[in-house]
C-alpha positions as CSV (number, residue, x, y, z in Angstrom):
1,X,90.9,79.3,114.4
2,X,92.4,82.2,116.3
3,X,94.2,83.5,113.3
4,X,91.1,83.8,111.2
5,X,89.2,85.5,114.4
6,X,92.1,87.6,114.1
7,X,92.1,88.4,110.8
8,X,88.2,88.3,110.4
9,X,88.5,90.9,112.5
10,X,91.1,92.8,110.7
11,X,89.1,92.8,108.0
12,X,86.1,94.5,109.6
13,X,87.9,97.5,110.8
14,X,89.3,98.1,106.8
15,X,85.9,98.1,105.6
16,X,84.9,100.0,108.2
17,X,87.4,102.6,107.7
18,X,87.9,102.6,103.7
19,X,85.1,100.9,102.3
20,X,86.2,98.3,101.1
21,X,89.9,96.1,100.7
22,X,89.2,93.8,103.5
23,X,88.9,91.0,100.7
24,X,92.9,91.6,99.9
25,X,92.9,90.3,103.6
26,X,90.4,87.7,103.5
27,X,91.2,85.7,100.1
28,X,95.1,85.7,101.2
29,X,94.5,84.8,104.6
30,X,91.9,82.1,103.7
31,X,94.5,80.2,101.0
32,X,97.9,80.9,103.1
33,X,96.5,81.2,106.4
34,X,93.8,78.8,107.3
35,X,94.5,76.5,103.9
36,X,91.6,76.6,101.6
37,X,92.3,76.5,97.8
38,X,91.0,79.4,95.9
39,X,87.7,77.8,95.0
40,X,87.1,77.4,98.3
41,X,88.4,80.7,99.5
42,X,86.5,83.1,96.7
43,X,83.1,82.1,97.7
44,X,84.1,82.4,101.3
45,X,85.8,86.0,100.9
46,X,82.5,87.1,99.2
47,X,80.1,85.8,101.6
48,X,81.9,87.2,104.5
49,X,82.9,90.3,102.8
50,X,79.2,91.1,101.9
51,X,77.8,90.6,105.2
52,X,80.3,92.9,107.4
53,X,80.5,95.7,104.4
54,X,76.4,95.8,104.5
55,X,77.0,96.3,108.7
56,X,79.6,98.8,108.0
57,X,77.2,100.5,105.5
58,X,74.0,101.2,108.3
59,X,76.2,103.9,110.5
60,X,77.1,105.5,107.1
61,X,74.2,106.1,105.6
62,X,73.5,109.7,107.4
63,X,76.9,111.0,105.6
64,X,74.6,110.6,102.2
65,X,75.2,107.8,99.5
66,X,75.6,108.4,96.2
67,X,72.0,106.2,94.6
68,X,72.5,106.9,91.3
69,X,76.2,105.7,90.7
70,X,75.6,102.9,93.3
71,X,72.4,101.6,90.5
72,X,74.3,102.2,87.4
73,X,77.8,100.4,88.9
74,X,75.9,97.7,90.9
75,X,73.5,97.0,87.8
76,X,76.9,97.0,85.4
77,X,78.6,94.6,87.9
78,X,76.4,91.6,88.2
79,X,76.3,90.3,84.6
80,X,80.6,90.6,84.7
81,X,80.7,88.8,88.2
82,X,79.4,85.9,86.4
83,X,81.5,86.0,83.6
84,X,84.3,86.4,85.8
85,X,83.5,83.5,87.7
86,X,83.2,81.6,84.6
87,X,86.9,82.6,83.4
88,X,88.6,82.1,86.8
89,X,87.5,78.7,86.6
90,X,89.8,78.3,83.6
91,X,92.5,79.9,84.9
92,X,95.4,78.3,87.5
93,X,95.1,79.0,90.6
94,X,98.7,79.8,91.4
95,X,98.3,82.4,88.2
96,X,94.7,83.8,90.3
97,X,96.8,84.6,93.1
98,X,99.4,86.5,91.4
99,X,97.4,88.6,89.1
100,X,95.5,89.3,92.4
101,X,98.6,91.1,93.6
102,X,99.6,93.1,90.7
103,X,95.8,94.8,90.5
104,X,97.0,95.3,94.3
105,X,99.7,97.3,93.4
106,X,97.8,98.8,90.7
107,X,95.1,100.4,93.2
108,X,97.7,100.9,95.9
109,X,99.6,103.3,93.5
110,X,96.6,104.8,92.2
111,X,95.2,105.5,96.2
112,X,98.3,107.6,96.5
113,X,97.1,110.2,94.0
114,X,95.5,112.9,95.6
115,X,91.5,112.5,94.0
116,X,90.7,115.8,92.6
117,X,86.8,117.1,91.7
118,X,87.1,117.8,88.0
119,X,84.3,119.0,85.7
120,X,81.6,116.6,85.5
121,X,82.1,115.2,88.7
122,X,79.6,113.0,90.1
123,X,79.5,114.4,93.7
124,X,77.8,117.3,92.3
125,X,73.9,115.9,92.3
126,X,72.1,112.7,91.1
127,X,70.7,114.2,87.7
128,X,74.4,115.3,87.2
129,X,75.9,111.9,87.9
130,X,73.2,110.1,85.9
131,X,73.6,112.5,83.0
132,X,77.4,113.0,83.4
133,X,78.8,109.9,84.6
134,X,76.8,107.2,83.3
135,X,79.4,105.5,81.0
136,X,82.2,105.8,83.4
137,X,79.9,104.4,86.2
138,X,79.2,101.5,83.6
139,X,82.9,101.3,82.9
140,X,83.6,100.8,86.7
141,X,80.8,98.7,87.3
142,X,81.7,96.3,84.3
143,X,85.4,96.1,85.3
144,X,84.9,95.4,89.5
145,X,82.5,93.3,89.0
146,X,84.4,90.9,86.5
147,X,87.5,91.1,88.9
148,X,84.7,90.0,91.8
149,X,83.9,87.1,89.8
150,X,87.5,85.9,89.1
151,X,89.1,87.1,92.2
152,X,86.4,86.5,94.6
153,X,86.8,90.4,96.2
154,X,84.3,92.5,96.6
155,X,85.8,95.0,94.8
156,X,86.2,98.0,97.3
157,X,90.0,98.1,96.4
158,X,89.1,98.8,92.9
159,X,85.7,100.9,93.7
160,X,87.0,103.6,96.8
161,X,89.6,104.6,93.9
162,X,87.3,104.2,91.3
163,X,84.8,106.8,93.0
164,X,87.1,109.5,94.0
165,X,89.5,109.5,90.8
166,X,87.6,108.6,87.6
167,X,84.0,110.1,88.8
168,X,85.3,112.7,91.3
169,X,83.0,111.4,94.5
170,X,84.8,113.1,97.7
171,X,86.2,110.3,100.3
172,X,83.8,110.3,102.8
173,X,80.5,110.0,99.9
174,X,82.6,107.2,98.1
175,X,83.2,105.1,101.3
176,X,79.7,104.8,101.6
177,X,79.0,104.5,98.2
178,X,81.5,101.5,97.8
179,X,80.1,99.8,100.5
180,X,77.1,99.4,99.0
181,X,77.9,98.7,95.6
182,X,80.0,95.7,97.5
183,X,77.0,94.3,98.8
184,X,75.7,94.1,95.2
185,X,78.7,92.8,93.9
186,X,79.9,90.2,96.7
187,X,76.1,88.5,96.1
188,X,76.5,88.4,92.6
189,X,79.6,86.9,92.8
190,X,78.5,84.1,95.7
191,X,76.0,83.2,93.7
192,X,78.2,82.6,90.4
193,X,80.1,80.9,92.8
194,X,77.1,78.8,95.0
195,X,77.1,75.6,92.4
196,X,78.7,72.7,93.8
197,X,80.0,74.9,96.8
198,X,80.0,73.6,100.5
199,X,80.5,76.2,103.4
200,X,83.4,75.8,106.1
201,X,80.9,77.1,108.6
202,X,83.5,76.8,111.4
203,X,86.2,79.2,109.4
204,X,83.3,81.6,107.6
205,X,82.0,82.2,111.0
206,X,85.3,82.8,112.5
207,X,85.9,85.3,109.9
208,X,82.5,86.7,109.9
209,X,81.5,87.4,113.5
210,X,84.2,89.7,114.1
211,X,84.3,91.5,110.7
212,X,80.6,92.1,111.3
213,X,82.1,93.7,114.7
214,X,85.0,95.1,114.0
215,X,83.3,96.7,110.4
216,X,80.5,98.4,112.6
217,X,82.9,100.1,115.4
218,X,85.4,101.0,112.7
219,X,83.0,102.9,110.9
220,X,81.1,105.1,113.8
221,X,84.9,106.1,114.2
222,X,86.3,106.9,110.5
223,X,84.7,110.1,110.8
224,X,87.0,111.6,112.9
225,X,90.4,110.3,110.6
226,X,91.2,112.5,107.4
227,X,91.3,111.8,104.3
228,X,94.6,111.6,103.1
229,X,95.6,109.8,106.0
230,X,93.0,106.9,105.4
231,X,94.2,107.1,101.3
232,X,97.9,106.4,102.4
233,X,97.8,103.6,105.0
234,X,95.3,101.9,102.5
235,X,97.7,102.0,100.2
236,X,100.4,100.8,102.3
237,X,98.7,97.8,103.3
238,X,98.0,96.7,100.0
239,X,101.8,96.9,99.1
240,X,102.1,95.3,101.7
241,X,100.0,92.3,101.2
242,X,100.6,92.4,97.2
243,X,104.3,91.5,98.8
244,X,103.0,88.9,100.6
245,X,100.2,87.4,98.2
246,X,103.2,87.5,95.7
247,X,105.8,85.7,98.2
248,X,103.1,83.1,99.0
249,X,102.6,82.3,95.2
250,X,106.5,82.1,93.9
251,X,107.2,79.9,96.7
252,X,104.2,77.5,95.9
């Protein structure tokens, strides 16, 4: 119980901060740490990842979110959660948990590439982004929200380096923005999920309660850290827990 208030609150602050990855905690920590099996674990990582990511989303909202992209990503995403959820069914468990760490790596390395605003960028307006951007947004909507559904993440991983690199959002809009489109996503994906599905109330609350906490405070202070400083220590914890996610399935 006092590893998962631990890591419940761990989680918090990283959404708080980055807007989104706390699920690469939370799925881990639920199967290796407090010994759920992944269909127990996905539903759980969603539900609590929801909940803190919408608290961590109210202090942001001032900074401006990007509507537009958050409707055409959030919209894209709910059909592929389900499908998602259908295939991860199918698949191993032990195989779940190690393609879960190499789409780690995959965002980790990607995090560490300075986001550049490009022609066409969707920062630049809402009728730009919906004119512009509208089939990458679907693209990145389609793909998050099937890894939600398999993978039981919210996506934020996937969508912070989604926003800034493929449709050219500056940091501090896509936090925000990601944060909300995880809220879309992590419901979807609960309720592909829901069927048959009995709550640990004991361990989601543990997690819960202090993400909810630890997401809110993180976030009033993310404003003062830059950029490139939040990109890089993302990026190192996810090698990090990529490392561990990987150990954790080769020894099992």
């Amino acid at each position: 119980m006092i590893s998962a208030l631990v890591l419940g609150l761990a989680v918090g602050v990283i959404l708080g901060v980055v807007g989104g990855g706390g699920s690469i905690i939370a799925v881990p920590a639920l199967v290796y740490g407090a010994g759920m099996n992944p269909a127990q674990a996905i539903p759980t990582s969603l539900l609590v990842v929801g909940l803190s990511s919408l608290a961590a989303l109210l202090p942001r909202v001032r900074d401006g979110l990007n509507w537009p992209v958050i409707a055409v990503v959030g919209a894209a995403g709910i059909p592929a959660a389900w499908g998602g959820a259908v295939v991860g069914r199918l698949l191993d468990p032990g195989l779940l948990m190690l393609l879960f760490a190499v789409i780690m790596v995959g965002a980790g390395i990607r995090m560490l590439s300075a986001p550049r605003e490009t022609e066409g960028s969707c920062s630049t307006g809402p009728s730009r982004a919906i004119r512009s951007c509208v089939q990458k947004a679907v693209g990145v909507g389609l793909l998050v929200g099937f890894l939600t559904g398999l993978l039981g993440v919210g996506g934020g991983f996937l969508i912070t380096p989604a926003l800034t690199i493929f449709l050219g959002l500056r940091m501090k809009q896509a936090v925000g923005t990601s944060l909300a489109i995880i809220v879309v996503n992590s419901a979807a994906g609960f309720g592909a999920h829901a069927a048959g599905f009995t709550i640990d109330w004991p361990i989601t609350l543990a997690f819960a309660v202090p993400a909810i906490v630890g997401s809110v405070i993180a976030a009033r202070f993310a404003r003062r850290l830059k950029d490139t400083h939040v990109r890089v220590s993302f990026a190192v914890l996810i090698f990090a827990v990529a490392a561990w996610v990987t150990a954790g399935a080769v020894t099992a």
